[in-house]
C-alpha positions as CSV (number, residue, x, y, z in Angstrom):
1,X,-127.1,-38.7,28.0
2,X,-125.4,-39.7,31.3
3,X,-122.1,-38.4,30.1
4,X,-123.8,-34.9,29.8
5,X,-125.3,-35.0,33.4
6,X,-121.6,-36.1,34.6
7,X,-120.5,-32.9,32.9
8,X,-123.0,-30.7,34.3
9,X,-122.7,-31.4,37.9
10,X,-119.0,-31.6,37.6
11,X,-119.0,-28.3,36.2
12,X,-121.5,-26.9,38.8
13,X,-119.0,-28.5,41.6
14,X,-115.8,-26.6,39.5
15,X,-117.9,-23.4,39.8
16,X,-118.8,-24.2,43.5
17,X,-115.0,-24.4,44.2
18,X,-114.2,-21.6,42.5
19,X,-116.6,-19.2,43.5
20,X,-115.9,-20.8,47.0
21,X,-112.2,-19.3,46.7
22,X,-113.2,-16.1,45.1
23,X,-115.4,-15.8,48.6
24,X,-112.8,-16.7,50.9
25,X,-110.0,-14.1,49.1
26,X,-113.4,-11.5,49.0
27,X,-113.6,-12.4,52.8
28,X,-110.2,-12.0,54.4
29,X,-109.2,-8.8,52.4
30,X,-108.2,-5.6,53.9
31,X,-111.3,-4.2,52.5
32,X,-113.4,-6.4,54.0
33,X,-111.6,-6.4,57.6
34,X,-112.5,-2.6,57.5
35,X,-116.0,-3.0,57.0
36,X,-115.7,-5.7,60.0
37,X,-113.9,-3.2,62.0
38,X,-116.2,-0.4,61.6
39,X,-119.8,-2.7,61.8
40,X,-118.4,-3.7,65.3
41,X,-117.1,-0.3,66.4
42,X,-120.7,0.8,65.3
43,X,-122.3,-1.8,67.2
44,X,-120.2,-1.3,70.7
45,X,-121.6,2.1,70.3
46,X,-125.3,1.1,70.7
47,X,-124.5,-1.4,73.2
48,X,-123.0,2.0,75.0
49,X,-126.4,3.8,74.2
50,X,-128.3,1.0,75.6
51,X,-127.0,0.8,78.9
52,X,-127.0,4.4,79.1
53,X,-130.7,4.0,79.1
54,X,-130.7,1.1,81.0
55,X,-128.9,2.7,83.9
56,X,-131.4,5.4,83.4
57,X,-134.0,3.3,83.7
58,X,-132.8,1.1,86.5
59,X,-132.3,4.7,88.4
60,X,-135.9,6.4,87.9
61,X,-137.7,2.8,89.0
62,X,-135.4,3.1,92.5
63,X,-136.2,6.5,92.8
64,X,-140.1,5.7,92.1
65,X,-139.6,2.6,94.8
66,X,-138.3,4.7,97.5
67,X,-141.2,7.6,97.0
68,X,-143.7,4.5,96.7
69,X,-142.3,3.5,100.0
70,X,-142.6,6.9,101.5
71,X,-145.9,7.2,100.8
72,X,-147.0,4.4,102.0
73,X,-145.2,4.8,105.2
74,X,-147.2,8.4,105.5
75,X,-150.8,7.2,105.0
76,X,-149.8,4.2,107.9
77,X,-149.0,7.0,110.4
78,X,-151.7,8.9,108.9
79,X,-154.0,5.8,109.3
80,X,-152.1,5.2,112.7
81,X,-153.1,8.5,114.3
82,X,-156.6,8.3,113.4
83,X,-156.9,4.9,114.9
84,X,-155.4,6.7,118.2
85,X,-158.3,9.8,117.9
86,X,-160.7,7.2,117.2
87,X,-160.0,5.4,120.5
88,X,-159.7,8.5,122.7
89,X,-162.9,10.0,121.7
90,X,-164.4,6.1,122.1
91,X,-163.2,6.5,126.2
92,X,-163.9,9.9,126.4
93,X,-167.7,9.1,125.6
94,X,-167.4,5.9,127.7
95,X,-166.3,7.5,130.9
């Protein structure tokens, strides 16, 4: 009964080996290199696409920033000059 367990693993370690080899030889053909070739040539390309958008996006958020900025710097001299009115007309009805 041992004997037979002996046999079976050995024979599952020959099969091992040997479909280990047959994986290898699948692995390094010219076939295979193509398909290697042609997954990374198609995967460059995204990484082109995405920083496309990227740069896109990274452009649009400065252009937001600097209106953002704008405006805010409008409403402070908007704010500004009505502080000034508010004053005069104060020492206008003081005087």
């Amino acid at each position: 009964m041992l004997d037979i367990f002996k046999m079976k693993n050995l024979g599952i370690f020959a099969g091992g080996v040997l479909f280990g080899t047959a994986g290898v030889k699948l692995l390094s053909s010219k076939d295979a290199k193509k398909v290697y070739t042609h997954c990374t040539a198609s995967v460059l390309r995204a990484k082109e696409c995405v920083m496309d958008t990227v740069t896109n996006v990274q452009e649009n958020a400065e252009d937001i920033l600097a209106e953002a900025k704008q405006l805010n710097e409008e409403r402070e001299a908007k704010e500004a000059d009505l502080e000034f009115e508010d004053e005069a007309v104060a020492e206008e009805a003081g005087e």
